[in-house]
N, C-alpha and C positions, 0 to 999 in steps of 0.2 A: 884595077880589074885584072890585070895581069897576076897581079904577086898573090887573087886568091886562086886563079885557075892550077898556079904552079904547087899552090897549097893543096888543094884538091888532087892533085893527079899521084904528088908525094904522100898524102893518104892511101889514096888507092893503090898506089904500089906498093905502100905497106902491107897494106892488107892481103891482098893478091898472097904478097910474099909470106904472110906469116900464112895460110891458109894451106898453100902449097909444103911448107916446112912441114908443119901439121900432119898432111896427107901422107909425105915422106915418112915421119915416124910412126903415123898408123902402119902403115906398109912394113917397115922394118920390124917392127914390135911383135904383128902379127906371121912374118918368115920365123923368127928369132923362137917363137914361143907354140907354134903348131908340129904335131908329132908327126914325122913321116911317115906314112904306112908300105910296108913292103910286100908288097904284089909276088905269090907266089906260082908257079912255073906251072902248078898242076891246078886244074880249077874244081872242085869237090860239089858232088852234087851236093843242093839243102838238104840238112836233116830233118827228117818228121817231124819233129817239136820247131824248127822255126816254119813247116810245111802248117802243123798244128795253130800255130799264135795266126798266119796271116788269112788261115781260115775263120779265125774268129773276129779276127779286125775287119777282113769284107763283111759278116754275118752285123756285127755292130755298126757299120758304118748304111749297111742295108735296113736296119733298126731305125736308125737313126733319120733317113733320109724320110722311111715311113712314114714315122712320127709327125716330122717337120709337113710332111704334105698334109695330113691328118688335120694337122694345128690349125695349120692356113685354110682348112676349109670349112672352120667349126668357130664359132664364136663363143665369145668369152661372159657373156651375158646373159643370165638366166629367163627362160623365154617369158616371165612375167615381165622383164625390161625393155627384154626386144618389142615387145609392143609398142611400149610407150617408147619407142626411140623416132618418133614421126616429127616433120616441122613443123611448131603452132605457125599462125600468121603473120606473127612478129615476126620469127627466126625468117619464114618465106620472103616478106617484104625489105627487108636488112639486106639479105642476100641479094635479092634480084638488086637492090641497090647498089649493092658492090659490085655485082657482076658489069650493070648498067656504067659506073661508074659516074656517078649523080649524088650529089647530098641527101643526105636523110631528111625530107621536108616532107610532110603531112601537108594536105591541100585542104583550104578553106572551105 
């Protein structure tokens, strides 16, 4: 019992350890290979065209937001279906049996 626990723990500290190593050379990998940006002294106001594109990103994202409420309140079934989308008595009795949580037994 002993000589699996000591097996066990020398796994796990493998593991541990290579997992950590890992994490170490993402980290390196990612200093070694991202571009420093230089922050300059005088701050510029935006220009009309990036003032221009993020008038159109809120105007599409307000589009977009529309839409989605729109979606959600409309259904996807033409009202010839919507009709018939009601429970026969089957469907009702099945259900209430699940809900009940009792076997599907018919009574003599």
């Amino acid at each position: 019992m002993n000589t699996v626990l000591q097996i066990s723990l020398i796994g796990a500290s493998l593991v541990i350890l290579g997992l950590m190593l890992l994490w170490f050379m993402m980290e390196l990998l990612v200093r070694l290979t991202t571009k420093k940006v230089t922050r300059s002294s005088s701050v510029s106001a935006p220009s009309t065209d990036n003032q221009q594109e993020t008038l159109y990103k809120q105007k599409a994202a307000a589009a977009a937001t529309a839409v989605s409420i729109a979606l959600l309140k409309s259904s996807f079934l033409p009202s010839e279906q919507q009709a018939g989308q009601g429970l026969s008595a089957w469907q009702s009795m099945n259900r209430h049996s699940q809900i009940q949580n009792r076997p599907n037994v018919l009574k003599k």
